[in-house]
C-alpha positions as a printed Julia matrix, in Angstrom:
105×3 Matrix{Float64}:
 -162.63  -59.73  35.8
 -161.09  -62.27  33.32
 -162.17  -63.25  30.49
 -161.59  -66.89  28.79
 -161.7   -66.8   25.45
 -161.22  -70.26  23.34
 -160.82  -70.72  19.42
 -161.46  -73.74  17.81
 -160.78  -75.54  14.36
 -163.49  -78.1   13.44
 -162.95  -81.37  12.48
 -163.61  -81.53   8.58
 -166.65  -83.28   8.75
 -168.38  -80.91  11.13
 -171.52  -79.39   9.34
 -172.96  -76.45   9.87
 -175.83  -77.54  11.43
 -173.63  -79.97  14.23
 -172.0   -76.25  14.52
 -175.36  -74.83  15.14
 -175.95  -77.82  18.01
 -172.76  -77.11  19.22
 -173.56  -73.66  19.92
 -176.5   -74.27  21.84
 -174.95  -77.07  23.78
 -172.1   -74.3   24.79
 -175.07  -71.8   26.03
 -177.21  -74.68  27.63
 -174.58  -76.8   29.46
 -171.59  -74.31  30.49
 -174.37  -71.63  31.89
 -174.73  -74.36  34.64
 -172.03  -73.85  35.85
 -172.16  -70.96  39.09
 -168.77  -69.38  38.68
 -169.87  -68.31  34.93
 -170.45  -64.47  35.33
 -170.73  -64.71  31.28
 -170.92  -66.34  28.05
 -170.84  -65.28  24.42
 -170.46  -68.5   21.9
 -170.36  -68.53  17.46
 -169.02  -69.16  14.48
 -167.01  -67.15  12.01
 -168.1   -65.62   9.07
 -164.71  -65.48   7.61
 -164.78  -68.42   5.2
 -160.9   -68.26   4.95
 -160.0   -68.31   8.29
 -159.61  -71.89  10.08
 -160.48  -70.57  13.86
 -164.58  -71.53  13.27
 -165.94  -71.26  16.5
 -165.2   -69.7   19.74
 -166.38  -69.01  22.87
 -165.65  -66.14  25.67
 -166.04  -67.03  29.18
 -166.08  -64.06  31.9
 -165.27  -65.01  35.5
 -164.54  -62.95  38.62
 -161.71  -64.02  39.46
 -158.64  -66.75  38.39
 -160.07  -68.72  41.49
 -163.28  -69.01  40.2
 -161.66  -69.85  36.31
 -159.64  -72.64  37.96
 -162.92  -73.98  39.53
 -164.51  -73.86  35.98
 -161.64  -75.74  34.67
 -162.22  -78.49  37.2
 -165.94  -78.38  37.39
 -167.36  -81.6   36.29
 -170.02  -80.19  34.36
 -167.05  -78.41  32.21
 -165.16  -81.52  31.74
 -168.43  -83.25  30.5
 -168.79  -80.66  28.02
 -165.41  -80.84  26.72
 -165.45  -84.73  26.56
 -169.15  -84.62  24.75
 -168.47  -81.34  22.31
 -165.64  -79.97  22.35
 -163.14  -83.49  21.84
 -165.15  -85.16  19.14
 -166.03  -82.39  16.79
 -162.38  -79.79  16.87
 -159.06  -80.81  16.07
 -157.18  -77.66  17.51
 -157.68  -75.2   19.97
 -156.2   -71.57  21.07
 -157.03  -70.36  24.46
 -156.1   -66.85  26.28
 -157.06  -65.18  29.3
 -156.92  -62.0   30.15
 -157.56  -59.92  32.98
 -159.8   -56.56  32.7
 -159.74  -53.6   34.82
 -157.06  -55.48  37.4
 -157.03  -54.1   40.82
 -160.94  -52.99  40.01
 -163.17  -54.08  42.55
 -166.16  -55.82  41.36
 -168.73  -54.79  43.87
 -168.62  -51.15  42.84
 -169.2   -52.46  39.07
């Protein structure tokens, strides 16, 4: 399994409603796409800490991440959301239970 996991700082004038929108944009449009095992999408609560939203993406495989990365519905979503509303982003994945095999999970 990996796991994708994204931080983001939004731009100044992002309210927290547009936040809110955000957030269900995430679920609704990256859900679409078939190599998404899992999702998990919010906002911090931490009022001092710059890193407001994230999301955590699980695949099955680095194969299937790469064909998130290039799935159109992905780059729509980062073009529409993800560009005009954060100014800086931190991304990590990280593989769990390597040499596990999925079928027997």
């Amino acid at each position: 399994m990996i796991y994708h996991i994204v931080l983001f700082k939004l731009n100044p004038e992002v309210t927290p409603e547009k936040l809110e929108t955000m957030m269900r944009q995430t679920r609704t449009q990256l859900l679409k796409i078939g190599e998404v095992l899992s999702l998990k999408c919010g906002k911090n609560i931490d009022p001092k800490s710059n890193w407001n939203f994230f999301l955590a993406v699980e695949f099955e495989s680095t194969e299937k991440l790469a064909l998130y990365r290039d799935s159109a519905l992905h780059l729509k979503y980062v073009e529409e959301v993800i560009k005009p509303n954060t100014c800086e982003r931190l991304a990590v994945d990280y593989e769990m239970e390597p040499g596990k095999d999925i079928r027997y999970s």
